[in-house]
Structures are given as structure tokens and as C-alpha cells.
PLY file of the C-alpha trace (Angstrom):
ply
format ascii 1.0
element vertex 210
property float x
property float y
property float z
element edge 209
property int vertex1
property int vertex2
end_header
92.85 113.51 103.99
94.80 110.95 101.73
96.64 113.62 99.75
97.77 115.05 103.26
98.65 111.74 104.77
100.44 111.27 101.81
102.46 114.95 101.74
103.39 114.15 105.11
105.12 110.71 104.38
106.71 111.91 101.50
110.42 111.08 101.63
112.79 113.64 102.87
115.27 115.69 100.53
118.81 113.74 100.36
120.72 116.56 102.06
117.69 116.40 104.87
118.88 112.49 106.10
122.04 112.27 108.17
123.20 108.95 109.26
124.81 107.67 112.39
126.92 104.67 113.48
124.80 102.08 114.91
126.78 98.54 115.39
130.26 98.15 114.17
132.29 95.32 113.58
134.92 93.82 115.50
137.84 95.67 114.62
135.97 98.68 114.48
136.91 99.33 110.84
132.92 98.72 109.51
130.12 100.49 110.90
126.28 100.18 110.40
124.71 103.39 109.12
121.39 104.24 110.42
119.86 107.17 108.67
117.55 109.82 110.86
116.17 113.44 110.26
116.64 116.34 112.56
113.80 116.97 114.74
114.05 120.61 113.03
113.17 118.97 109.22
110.15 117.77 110.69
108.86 121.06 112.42
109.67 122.50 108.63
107.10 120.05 106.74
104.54 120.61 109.82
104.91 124.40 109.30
104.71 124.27 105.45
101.60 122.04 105.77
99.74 123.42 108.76
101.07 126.51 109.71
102.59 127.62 113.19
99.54 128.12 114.45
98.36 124.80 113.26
100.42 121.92 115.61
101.87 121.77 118.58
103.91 119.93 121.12
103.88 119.06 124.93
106.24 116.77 126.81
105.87 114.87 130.49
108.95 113.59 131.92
108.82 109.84 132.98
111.31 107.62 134.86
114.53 107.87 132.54
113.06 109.21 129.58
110.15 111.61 127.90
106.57 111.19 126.20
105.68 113.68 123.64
101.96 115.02 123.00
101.66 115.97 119.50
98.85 117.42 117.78
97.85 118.66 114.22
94.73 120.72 113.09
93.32 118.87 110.98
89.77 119.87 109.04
89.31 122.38 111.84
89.57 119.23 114.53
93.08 118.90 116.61
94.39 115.54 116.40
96.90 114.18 118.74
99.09 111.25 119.23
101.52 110.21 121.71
105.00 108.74 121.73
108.09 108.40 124.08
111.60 108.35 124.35
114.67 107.59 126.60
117.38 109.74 127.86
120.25 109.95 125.59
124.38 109.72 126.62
124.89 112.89 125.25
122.97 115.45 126.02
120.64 113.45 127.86
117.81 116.01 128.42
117.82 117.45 125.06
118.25 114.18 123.16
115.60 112.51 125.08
112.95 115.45 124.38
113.72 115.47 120.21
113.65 111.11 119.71
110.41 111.31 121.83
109.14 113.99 119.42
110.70 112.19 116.37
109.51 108.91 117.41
105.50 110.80 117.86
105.99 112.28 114.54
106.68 108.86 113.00
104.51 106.23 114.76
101.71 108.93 114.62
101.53 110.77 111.67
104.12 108.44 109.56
106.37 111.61 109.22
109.78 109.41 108.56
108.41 106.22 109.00
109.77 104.71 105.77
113.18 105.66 107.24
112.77 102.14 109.30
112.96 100.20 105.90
116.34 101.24 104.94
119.08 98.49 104.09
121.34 97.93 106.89
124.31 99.26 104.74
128.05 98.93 106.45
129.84 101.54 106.06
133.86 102.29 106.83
134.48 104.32 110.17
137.12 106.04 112.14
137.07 106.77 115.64
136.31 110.38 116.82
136.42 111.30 120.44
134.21 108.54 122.41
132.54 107.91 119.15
132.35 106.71 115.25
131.92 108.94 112.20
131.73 107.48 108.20
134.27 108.12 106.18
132.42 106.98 103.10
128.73 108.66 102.99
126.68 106.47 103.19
123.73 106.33 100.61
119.73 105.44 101.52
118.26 102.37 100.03
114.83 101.28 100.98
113.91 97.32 101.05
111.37 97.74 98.95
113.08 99.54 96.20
115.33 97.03 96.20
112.97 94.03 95.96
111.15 95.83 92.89
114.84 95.89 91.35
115.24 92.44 91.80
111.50 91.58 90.90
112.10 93.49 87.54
115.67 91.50 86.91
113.92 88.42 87.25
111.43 89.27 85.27
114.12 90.34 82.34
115.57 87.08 82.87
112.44 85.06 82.59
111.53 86.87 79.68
115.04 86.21 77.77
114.95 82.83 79.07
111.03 82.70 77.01
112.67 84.42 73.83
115.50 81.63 73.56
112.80 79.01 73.66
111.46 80.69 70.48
110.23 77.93 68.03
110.97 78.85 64.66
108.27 78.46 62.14
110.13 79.36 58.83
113.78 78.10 56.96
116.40 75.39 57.49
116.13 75.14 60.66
111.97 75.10 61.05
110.80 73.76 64.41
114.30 74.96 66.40
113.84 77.19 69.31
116.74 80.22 68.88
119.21 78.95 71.83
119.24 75.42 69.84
119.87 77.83 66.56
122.56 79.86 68.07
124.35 76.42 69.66
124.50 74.97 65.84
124.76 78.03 63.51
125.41 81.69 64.95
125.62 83.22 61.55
122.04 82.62 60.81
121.06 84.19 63.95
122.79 87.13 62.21
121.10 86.73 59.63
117.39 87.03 61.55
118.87 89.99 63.82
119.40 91.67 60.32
116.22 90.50 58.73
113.73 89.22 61.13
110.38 90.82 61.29
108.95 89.30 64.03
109.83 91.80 66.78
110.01 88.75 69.54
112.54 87.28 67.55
114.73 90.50 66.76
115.32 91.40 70.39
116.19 87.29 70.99
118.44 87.54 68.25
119.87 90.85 70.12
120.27 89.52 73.54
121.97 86.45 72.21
124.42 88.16 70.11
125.52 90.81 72.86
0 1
1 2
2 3
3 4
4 5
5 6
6 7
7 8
8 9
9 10
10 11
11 12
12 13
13 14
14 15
15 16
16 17
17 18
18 19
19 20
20 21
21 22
22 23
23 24
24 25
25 26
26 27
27 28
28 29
29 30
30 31
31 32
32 33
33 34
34 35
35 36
36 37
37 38
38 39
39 40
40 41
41 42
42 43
43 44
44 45
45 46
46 47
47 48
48 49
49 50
50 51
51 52
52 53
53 54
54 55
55 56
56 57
57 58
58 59
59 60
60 61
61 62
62 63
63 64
64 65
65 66
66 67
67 68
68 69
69 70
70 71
71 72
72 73
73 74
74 75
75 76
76 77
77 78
78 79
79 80
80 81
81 82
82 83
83 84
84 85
85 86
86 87
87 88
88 89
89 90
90 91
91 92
92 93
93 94
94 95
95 96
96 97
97 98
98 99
99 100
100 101
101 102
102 103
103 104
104 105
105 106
106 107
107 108
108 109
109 110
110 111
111 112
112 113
113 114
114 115
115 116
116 117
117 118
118 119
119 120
120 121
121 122
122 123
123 124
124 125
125 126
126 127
127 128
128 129
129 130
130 131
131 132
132 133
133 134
134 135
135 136
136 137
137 138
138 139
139 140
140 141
141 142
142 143
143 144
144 145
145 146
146 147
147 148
148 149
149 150
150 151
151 152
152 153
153 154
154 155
155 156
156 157
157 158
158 159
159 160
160 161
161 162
162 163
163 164
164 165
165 166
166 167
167 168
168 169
169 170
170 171
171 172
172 173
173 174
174 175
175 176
176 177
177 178
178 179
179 180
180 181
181 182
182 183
183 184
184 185
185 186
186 187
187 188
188 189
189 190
190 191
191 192
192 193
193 194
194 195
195 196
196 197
197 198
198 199
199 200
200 201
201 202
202 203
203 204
204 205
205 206
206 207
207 208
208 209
């Protein structure tokens, strides 16, 4: 069950996401880009993990708007979950019937669902018809990605930080952490990039020099 939960929150291909304009700034130059799947790269992953014959869909029509049935065979048992959506401007029928199923999909099975921690990236726009389109394609980035990149700069930074306070043990300047070293005498840091064997102090050495 965990390796199948986990196939069907795998992230989508890059050419699978599309991205729409969601707010846009007040001269209309700047838009938000919100990135969603096509209801049809969803029905592929359900077919390449369960078959045709193995899910299925229903839909009841509510005031303004659509709740989609969806269930998935799973270990010979049919599972189903339930999710709904409102009419949409354009193509109000259509569009309400594929968010509710998108929405189902996402909530219920987690099919997508790490689509709702992207970055709200802004993105330049031009107006088309009664719309917004990107001209600049916009690129995915996840929260979390990008708190693990700053987690791991900090951490680099810490570390240097820790290396400069390096108390040397050894030599003229015996009892001198490296930044204290490189302040009074840079050619004897050099000297230890060349000839250090401590491997601590080689890479402090390094990072102070560059």
C-alpha cells in the first residue's frame, strides 16, 4: 500500500504542469502563476497503475457546481472518495465536472497534492482576449525544496563560520583562530592552504582565500 500511495503522489513530468494567471498586480504587467495538471494526466497515472477496468468516476450536480465519486480497486476492495467543485466562467459545465474530479483526485488519493506547496512566483503577463497569459514560463518551486536550500546554506555558513574560529595548535602564531591569522598575516594562511595536513584547516584556509 505505501509503495502505491507513494507512485500515485509522485510529482508530475515538467511538460505535464501548465500554469495559469491567478492575481495580478495593479498595472496588470505581473501575474501570479498557479501551476495545475490536466484532468487527462491524471486519468493516465490511474490507468498505468490500475488499469481501465480498475477506477472509475461518477458526478451529481449540486446548486452551482459538481461533486465527484471516485473510486480505485485497491487489493481487490473499491475504494472511494468524494470531492466537489464550482462552475467555471468558461465553459462552465465542463470546467466544473474536471476541478471537481481534480480536486477528488487530490484531497483523496493525494494525486497532485504537492502542487498546493508551490512558491507563489510572479510572473510577467500580457492581456489576451478577456484574459492573462505568461510571457515568461514560469518554473515550479516547492516550499519545501526551498527551505532545505536554505537549511543547507545555513548550515555551510555555520560551518565556515566554525572553521574560521579554528585555534591553531602549532607555529608563530600558536593559540590564533584562522580569521585572527588571516586579519594579521594572509601569506601564512598560504602557506597552511599549501601545507596543512589537517583537512579542517585546508578547506578554512580555502574558503578564506577565495
Amino acid at each position: 500500500m505505501s509503495d502505491l500511495l507513494k507512485k500515485l503522489r509522485e510529482p508530475f513530468r515538467k511538460e505535464e504542469l501548465e500554469f495559469r494567471v491567478g492575481a495580478t498586480n495593479n498595472d496588470k504587467s505581473m501575474g501570479l502563476a498557479l501551476a495545475y495538471v490536466q484532468a487527462r494526466a491524471i486519468q493516465n497515472r490511474l490507468d498505468e497503475l490500475f488499469g481501465v477496468d480498475g477506477w472509475t468516476v461518477s458526478y451529481k450536480e449540486i446548486s452551482a457546481g459538481f461533486i465527484c465519486s471516485l473510486s480505485i480497486k485497491i487489493n481487490d476492495r473499491w475504494v472511494t472518495k468524494e470531492d466537489g467543485a464550482g462552475m467555471t466562467e468558461y465553459e462552465s459545465v465542463k470546467g466544473g465536472i474536471s476541478n471537481a474530479f481534480k480536486r477528488v483526485a487530490s484531497s483523496g488519493f493525494g494525486i497532485g497534492r504537492y502542487l498546493y506547496n508551490a512558491k507563489k512566483n510572479w510572473y510577467p503577463i500580457r492581456q489576451q482576449g478577456k484574459g492573462y497569459i505568461f510571457t515568461e514560463t514560469p518554473v515550479l518551486e516547492l516550499n519545501d525544496e526551498i527551505e532545505i536550500k536554505k537549511r543547507e546554506d545555513i548550515d555551510k555558513i555555520v560551518e565556515r563560520a566554525e572553521n574560521n574560529k579554528i585555534v591553531i595548535d602549532f607555529g608563530k602564531y600558536k593559540g590564533m583562530t584562522l580569521d585572527k591569522i588571516y586579519e594579521k598575516d594572509k601569506s601564512y594562511i598560504k602557506y597552511l592552504k599549501e601545507n596543512a595536513k589537517d583537512k579542517k584547516i585546508l578547506e578554512a584556509c580555502i574558503e578564506l582565500i577565495a
